[in-house]
N, C-alpha and C positions, 0 to 999 in steps of 0.2 A: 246269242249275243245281244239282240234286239232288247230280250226281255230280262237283261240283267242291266240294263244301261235304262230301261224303262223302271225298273225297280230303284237303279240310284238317285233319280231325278224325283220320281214321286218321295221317295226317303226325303230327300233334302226338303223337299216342301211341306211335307208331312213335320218335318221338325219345326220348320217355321211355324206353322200353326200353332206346334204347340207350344211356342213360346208366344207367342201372339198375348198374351198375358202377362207377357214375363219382361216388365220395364222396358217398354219399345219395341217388342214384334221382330227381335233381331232373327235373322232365316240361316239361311245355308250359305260354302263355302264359296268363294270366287270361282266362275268356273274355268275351266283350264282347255281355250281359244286353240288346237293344237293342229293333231297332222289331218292328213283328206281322211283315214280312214274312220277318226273321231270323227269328220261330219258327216259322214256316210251314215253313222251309227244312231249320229244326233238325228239326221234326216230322217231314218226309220221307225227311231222313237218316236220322233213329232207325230208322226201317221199314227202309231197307232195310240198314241193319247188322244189325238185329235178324234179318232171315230171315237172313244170313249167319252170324249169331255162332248162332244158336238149334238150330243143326243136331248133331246129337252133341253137347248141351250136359251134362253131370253134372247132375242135380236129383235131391235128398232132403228128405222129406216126416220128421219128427218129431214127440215131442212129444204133448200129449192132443188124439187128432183132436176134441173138444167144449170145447175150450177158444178164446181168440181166435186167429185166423189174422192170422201175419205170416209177411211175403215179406221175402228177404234175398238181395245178389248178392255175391258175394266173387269174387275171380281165386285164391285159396288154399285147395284143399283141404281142407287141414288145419285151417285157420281155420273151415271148416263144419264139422270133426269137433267144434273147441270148443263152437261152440253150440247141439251135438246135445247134448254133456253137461252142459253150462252150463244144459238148458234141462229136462234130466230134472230136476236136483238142484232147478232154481224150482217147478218144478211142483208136488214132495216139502214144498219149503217154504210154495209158496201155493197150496193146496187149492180156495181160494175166485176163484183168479185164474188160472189155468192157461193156458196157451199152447201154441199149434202153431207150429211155424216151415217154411218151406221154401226150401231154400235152393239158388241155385243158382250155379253155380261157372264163370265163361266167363273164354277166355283175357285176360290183362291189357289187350290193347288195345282188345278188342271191350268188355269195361265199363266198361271208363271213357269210351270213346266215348257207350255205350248210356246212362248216368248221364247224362254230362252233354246229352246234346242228349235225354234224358227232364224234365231240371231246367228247362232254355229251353224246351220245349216248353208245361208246367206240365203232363204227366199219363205216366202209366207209370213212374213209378218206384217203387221200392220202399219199404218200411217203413225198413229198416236194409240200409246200405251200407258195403263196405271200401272205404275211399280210400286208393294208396298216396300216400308222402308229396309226392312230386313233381307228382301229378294235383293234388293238396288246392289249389293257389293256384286253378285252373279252377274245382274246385267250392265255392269258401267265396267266391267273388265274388258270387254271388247273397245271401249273408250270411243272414238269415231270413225272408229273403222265398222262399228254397229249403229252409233249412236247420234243424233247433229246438236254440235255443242248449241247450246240456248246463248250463251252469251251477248249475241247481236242484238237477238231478238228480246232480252231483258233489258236489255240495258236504258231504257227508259224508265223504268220503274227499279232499277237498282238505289236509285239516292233514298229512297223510303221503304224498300223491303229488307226487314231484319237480315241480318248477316247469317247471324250461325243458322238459319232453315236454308236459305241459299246456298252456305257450303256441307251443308250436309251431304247432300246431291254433286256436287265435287266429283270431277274422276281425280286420278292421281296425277293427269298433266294439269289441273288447277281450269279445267274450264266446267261450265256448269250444264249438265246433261238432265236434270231434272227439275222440274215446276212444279214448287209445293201449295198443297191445300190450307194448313194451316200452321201457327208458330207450337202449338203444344205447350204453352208456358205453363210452367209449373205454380201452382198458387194454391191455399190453405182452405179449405172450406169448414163453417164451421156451424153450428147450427144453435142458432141467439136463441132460439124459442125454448130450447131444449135446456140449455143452460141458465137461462132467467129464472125457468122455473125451477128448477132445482137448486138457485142461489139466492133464492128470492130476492133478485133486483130486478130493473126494467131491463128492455131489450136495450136502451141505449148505455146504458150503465156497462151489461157485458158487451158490446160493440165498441168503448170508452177503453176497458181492461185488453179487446183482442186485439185494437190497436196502437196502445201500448206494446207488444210485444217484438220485439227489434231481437234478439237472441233465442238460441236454445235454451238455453238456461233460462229466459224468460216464458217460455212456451211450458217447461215442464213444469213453473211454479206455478203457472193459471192452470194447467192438469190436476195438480193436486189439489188445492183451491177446490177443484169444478168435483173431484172425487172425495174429498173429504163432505163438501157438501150435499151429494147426492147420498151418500155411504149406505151404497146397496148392491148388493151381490150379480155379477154379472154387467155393472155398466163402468165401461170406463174411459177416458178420456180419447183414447185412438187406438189405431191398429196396427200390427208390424207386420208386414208381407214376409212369408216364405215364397211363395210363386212368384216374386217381382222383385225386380231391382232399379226400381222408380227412384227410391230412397237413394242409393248407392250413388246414383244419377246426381240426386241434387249437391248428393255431400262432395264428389269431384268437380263441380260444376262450381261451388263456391271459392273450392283453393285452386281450381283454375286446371284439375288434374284431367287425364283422360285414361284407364287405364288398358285400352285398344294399342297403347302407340299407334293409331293414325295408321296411313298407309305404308309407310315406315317401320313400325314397328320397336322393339318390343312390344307386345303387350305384358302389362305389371298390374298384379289385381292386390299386390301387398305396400297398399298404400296406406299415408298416417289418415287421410280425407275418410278412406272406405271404413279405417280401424275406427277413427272420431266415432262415427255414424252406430257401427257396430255395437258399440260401447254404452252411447248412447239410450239403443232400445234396448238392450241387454238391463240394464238400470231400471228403464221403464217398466219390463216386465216382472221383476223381482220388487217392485214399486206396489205392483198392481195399478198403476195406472192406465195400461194398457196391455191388449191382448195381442193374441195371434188373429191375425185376419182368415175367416171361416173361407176354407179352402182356397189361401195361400194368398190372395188379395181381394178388393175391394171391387172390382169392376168385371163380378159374377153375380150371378144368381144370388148365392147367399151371402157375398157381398150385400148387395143393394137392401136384402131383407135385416140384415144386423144393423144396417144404417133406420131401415124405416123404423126398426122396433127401438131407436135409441140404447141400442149398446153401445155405440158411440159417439162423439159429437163434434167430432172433429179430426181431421185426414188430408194432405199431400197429393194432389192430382193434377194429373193436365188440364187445361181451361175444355179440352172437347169434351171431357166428365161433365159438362156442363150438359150435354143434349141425353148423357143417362137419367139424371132426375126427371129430366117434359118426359121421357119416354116409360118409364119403371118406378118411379119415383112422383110422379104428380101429385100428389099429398101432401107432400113437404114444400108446397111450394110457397113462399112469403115469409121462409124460417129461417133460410141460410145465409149466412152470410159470407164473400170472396175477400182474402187478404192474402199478400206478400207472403212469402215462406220467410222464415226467422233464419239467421246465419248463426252461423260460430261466432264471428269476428264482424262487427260491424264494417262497413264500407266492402264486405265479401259481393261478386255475385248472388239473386237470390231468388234463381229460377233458371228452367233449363230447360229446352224442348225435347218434347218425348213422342215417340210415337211418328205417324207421318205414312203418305202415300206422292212421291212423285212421279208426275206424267213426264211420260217419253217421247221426242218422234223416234224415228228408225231411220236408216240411212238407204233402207230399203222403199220405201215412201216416192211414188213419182213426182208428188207436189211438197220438197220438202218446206222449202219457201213457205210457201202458204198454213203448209201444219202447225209450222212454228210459230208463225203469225198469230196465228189464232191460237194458240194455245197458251202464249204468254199475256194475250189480251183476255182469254176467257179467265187465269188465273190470278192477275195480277193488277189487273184497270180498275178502277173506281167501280164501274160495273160488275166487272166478273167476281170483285172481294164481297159488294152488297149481297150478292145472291150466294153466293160460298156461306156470308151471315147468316141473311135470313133463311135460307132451307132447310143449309148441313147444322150450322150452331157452329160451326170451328171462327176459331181467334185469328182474321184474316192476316198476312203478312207485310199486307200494305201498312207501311203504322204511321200514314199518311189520316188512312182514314179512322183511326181509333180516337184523334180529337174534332172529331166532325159531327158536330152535335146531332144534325139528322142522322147521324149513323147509331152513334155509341149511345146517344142517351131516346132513342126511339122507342116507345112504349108498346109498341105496337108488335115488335120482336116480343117471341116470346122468351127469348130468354134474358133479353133484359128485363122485360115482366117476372120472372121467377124469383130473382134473388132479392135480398135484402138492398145493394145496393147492385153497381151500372159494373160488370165484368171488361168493360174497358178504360173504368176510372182506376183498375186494378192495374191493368197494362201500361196506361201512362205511368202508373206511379215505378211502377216495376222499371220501364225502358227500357227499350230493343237492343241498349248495350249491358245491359242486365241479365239477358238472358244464355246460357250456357250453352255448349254443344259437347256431344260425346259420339265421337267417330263410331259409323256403321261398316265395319270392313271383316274381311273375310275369317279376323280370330272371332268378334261379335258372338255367335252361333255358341262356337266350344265355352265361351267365358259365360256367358248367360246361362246354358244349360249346367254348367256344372254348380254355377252358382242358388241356381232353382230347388237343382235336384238336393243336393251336397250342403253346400257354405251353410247358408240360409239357415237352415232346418238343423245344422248342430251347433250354431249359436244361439237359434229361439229357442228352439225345444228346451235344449239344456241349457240354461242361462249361466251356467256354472264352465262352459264350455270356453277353451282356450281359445280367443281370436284368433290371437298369433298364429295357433297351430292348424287354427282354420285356413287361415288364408295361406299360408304355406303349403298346404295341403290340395290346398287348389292353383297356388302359383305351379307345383309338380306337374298337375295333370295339365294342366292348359301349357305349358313348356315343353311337352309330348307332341304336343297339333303343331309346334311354331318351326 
């Protein structure tokens, strides 16, 4: 029994990975909080993930070793480096309250396995947890009977943190159990160097043209434009995801759709927003203006190389694509330029957050007080957004500080150094009520993957391919899981 209940849990995470690619990292299904003998079972699973995940596991100890001890698990490195420094600077600040932290860092499937069947269990969990965004339906089902709502402890930095990343992390009784890293806004990247040359005008000439564009229809005519003047085999304007539904994202995001139905429910993937969009690169591809993104999106391996070798010159991503170029990308750096994504309908929303990692306490936690504390201060303060900027590259949530000249237009950041212009004069222009949300809940999982595997790939492949009967096709299957 052990190892059939160890095998569903790894499966669930195992699928989140693989959609990890696939428009927001959505994961596996809520899980189902039940009788003692489920936790008996959760209990024995956690053991024996845990000798598995615990072997060569990273753990770092910080912090004033005589202050309180808290335990913290992350799948992110990097995310431990933040709250080594997050947690000097508290220390400096609270003399009288000092904290140790230790934290430790296991692969993405082994914690969030260990999280949640430590949650069902009700013992071994930690203080403070990273959830990414696709686990979070699994673990905000327990609600506060697992979880301590943040509410209290946000609510200073509520009148300036975007909304929709705030309720993303939402349980279903409306209070907020997770503290986001970044907004994920969705914005256009486009690459002036590449397209001056091939139009032969200046860089400010096509930066003059890219922002001009306020529509679709205005996007696909500087495509053609940008393809007729390059008119050479193999380069074209952008790329359509089969492995992502990034796109899918934006175009519900702009006519206000969600097609999760929320915690509620239905979910409806046969909407007119998804068919627009569909329609849309379908056109494109039978255009030649654009291709299929080399295995299935942009934010791979052969993504990043089709962009270096300008096969394309422009593409739809999260603002944290920003930290792929300093990382894969460092060549291209002083060529690209960040703008607005184009609408259907002017006055539409015209961005959407994607993607995401919220930190948790646990209700298991002796100091919960203090976790929370600190946790909404290391995410959320003037400080805790600076160093979120400067290390990770994420679009902080404070949108306090995105007109704060030492912040946004700092040269010293390297990614405000990279691009052509300031990635927060993007943000102001965009506006935190600008930016869209599209529910993580527990259909998520079934809608993304069929849409990855299925939708996707018999509209692009065969451009000739009935929408309609696509998405019908998958409103059946996903009506199966509901």
């Amino acid at each position: 029994m052990k190892k059939k209940l160890v095998s569903v849990l790894l499966s669930a995470v195992m699928t989140a990975s693989l959609l990890s690619g696939c428009g927001g990292s959505e994961a596996g299904t809520a899980a189902d909080a039940g009788s003692g003998e489920a936790v008996e079972e959760t209990a024995a699973a956690a053991d024996e993930v845990e000798e598995a995940a615990e072997e060569d596991t990273p753990t770092a100890t910080f912090g004033d070793s005589s202050g309180t001890h808290l335990e913290m698990w992350t799948f992110v490195e990097l995310h431990g480096q933040h709250y080594k420094d997050m947690a000097e600077v508290w220390n400096e600040q609270h003399p009288d309250e000092t904290i140790e932290i230790t934290c430790t860092t296991y692969p993405y499937s082994d914690m969030h396995t260990k999280l949640l069947s430590s949650l069902e269990a009700g013992t071994g969990a930690p203080d403070i947890c990273d959830v990414e965004v696709g686990q979070y339906p699994n673990v905000v089902a327990g609600l506060d009977n697992w979880l301590v709502p943040l509410d209290d402890y946000a609510s200073e930095y509520m009148s300036t943190m975007v909304p929709a990343r705030m309720e993303l992390y939402q349980g279903s009784d409306g209070h907020y159990y997770g503290a986001p890293y970044h907004v994920g806004a969705f914005a256009m990247y486009y690459n002036v160097a590449a397209m001056a040359e091939a139009m032969g005008i200046s860089n400010d000439e096509v930066i003059a043209k890219i922002d001009a564009v306020k529509t679709w229809a205005d996007y696909e005519a500087l495509g053609n434009e940008y393809v007729s003047a390059i008119n050479t085999e193999g380069k074209y304007w952008t790329s359509v995801d089969t492995g992502g539904v990034d796109w899918m994202w934006l175009a519900m995001a702009e006519y206000g759709d969600d097609w999760t139905g929320g915690f509620e429910g239905p979910a409806n993937v046969n909407l007119a927003s998804v068919k627009k969009m569909m329609e849309l690169q379908q056109n494109w591809l039978k255009s030649g203006i654009a291709q299929i993104s080399p295995d299935g999106h942009v934010d791979l391996e052969a993504g990043f190389q089709n962009i270096l070798d300008h096969n394309i010159v422009s593409f739809p991503k999260a603002l944290w694509y920003m930290s792929r170029f300093t990382n894969y990308m460092a060549d291209e750096k002083g060529n690209w330029y960040i703008a607005k994504c184009p609408v259907f309908e002017e006055g539409q929303k015209c961005s959407v957050g994607v993607g995401g990692t919220g930190t948790v306490v646990t209700q298991q936690s002796e100091n919960k007080d203090l976790a929370a504390r600190f946790l909404c201060w290391a995410k959320m303060s003037d400080e805790g957004e600076q160093h979120i900027w400067d290390k990770l590259g994420f679009d902080v949530c404070n949108a306090a500080m995105w007109t704060q000249d030492s912040f946004a237009h700092d040269d010293n950041n390297q990614f405000n150094a990279f691009f052509i212009n300031y990635p927060y004069d993007v943000l102001n222009e965009i506006g935190m009520d600008n930016i869209g949300k599209i529910s993580v809940v527990s259909i998520s999982p079934t809608i993304n993957e069929y849409m990855c595997t299925t939708t996707l790939n018999e509209v692009f492949e065969d451009p000739d391919y009935s929408i309609d009967d696509a998405l019908q096709e998958a409103q059946d299957a996903i009506d199966l899981e509901q």
